[in-house]
PAPAMAR-442745 format. One record per residue (C-alpha): residue number from 1; x, y, z. Coordinates in pm, whole numbers. Each point is the difference from the previous one (the first is absolute). Layout:
<atoms>
+-----+--------+--------+--------+
|  nr |      X |      Y |      Z |
+-----+--------+--------+--------+
| NUM |      X |      Y |      Z |
...
+-----+--------+--------+--------+
</atoms>
This chain:
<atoms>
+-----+--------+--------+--------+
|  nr |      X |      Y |      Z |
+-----+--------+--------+--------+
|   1 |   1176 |  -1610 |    904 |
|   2 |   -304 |      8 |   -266 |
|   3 |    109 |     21 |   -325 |
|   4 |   -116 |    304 |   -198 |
|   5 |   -224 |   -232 |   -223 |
|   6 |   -164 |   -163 |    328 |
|   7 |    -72 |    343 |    167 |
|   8 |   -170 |    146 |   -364 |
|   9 |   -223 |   -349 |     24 |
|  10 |   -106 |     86 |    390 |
|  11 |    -66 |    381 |   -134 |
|  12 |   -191 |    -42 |   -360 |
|  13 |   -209 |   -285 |     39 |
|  14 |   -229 |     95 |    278 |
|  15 |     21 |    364 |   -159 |
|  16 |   -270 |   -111 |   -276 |
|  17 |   -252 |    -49 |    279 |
|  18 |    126 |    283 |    196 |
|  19 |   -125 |    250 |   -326 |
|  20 |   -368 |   -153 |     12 |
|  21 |     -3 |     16 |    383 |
|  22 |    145 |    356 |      9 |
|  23 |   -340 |    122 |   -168 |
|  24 |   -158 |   -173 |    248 |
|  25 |    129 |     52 |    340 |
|  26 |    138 |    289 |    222 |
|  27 |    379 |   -124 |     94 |
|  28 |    160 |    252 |    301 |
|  29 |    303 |    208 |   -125 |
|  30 |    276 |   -140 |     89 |
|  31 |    316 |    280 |     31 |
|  32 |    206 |     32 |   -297 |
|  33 |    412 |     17 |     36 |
|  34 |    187 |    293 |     43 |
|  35 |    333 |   -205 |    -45 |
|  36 |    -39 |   -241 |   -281 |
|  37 |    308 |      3 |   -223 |
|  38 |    -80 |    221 |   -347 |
|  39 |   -102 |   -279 |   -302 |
|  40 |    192 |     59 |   -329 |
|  41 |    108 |   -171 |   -281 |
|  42 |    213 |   -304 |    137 |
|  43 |   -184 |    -16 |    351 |
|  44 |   -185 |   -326 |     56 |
|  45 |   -244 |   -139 |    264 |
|  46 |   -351 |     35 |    107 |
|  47 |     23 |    412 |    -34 |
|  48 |     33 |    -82 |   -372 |
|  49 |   -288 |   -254 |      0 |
|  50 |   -173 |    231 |    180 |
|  51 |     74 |    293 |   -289 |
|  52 |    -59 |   -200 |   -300 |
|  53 |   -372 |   -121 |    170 |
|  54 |   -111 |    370 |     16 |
|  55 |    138 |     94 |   -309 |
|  56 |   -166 |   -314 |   -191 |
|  57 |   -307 |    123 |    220 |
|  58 |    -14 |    373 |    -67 |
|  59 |    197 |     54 |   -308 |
|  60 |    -71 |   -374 |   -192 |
|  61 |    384 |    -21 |    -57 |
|  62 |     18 |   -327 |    -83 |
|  63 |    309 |    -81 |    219 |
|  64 |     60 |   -336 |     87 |
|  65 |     50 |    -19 |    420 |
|  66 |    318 |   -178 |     40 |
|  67 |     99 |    249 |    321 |
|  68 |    318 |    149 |   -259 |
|  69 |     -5 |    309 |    -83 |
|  70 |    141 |     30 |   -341 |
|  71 |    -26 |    244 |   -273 |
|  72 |   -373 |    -65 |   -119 |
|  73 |   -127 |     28 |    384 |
|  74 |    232 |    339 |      9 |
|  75 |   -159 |    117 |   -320 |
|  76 |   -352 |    -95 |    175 |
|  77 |     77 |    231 |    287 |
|  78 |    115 |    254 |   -200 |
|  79 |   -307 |     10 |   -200 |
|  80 |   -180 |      3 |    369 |
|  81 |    177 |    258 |     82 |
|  82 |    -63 |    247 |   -293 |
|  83 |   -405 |   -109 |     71 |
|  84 |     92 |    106 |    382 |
|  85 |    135 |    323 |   -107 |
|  86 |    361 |    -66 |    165 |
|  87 |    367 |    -45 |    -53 |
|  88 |    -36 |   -223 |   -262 |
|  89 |    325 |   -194 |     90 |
|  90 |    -93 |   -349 |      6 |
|  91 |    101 |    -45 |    371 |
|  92 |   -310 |    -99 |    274 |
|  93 |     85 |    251 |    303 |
|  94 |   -213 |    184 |    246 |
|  95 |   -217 |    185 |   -246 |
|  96 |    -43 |   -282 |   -283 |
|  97 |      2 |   -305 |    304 |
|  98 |   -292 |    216 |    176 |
|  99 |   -209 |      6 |   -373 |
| 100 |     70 |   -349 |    -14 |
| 101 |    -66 |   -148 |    350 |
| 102 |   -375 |    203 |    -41 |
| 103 |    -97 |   -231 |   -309 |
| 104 |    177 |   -307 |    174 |
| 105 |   -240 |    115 |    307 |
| 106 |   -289 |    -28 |   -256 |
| 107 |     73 |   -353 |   -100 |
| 108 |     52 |   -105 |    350 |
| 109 |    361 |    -99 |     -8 |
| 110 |     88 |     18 |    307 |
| 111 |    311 |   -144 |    -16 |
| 112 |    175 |    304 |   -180 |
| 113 |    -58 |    245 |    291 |
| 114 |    371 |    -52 |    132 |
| 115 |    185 |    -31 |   -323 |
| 116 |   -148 |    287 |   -159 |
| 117 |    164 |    346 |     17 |
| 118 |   -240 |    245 |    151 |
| 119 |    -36 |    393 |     87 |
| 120 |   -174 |   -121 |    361 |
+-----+--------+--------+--------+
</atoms>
């Protein structure tokens, strides 16, 4: 199995390209996930690369994407979440995964459609 530094590599690097491209061309939605495991502080994996991306993205949080979710990244979300105008709990479910898989949509990262939490 990959370790977790390997899989971040395979994710962020062709992500810088993937930004400028997004602008540029249509990519087909691809279905979000209904039964990805919640992301809060202690989780770790491409869910949590795929949170700290959107939240350096939308919110310019600064977080470094290492794929652990520790208390800065659960601070982030919180923060997210109170811009979001819900349960400001620091924990990526349904509602907050959904918010979050519609900016990671934006930058074309498609990879985080099955480890993000979603609504549908």
């Amino acid at each position: 199995m990959p370790s977790l530094r390997s899989m971040i590599a395979r994710i962020v690097a062709p992500l810088a390209g993937g930004v400028i491209l997004a602008t540029c061309i249509a990519v087909p939605p691809t279905s979000a996930s209904t039964t990805a495991p919640f992301i809060r502080e202690g989780s770790q994996g491409v869910g949590v690369v795929c949170v700290q991306i959107a939240l350096n993205f939308f919110d310019n949080a600064g977080l470094t994407v290492d794929g652990i979710d520790g208390p800065k990244t659960t601070a982030a979300v919180k923060t997210f979440q109170s811009l979001e105008h819900t349960a400001t709990d620091g924990i990526v479910g349904p509602v907050t995964g959904q918010f979050i898989w519609n900016i990671d949509n934006q930058i074309n990262a498609q990879y985080c459609y099955q480890d993000v939490p979603t609504e549908f």
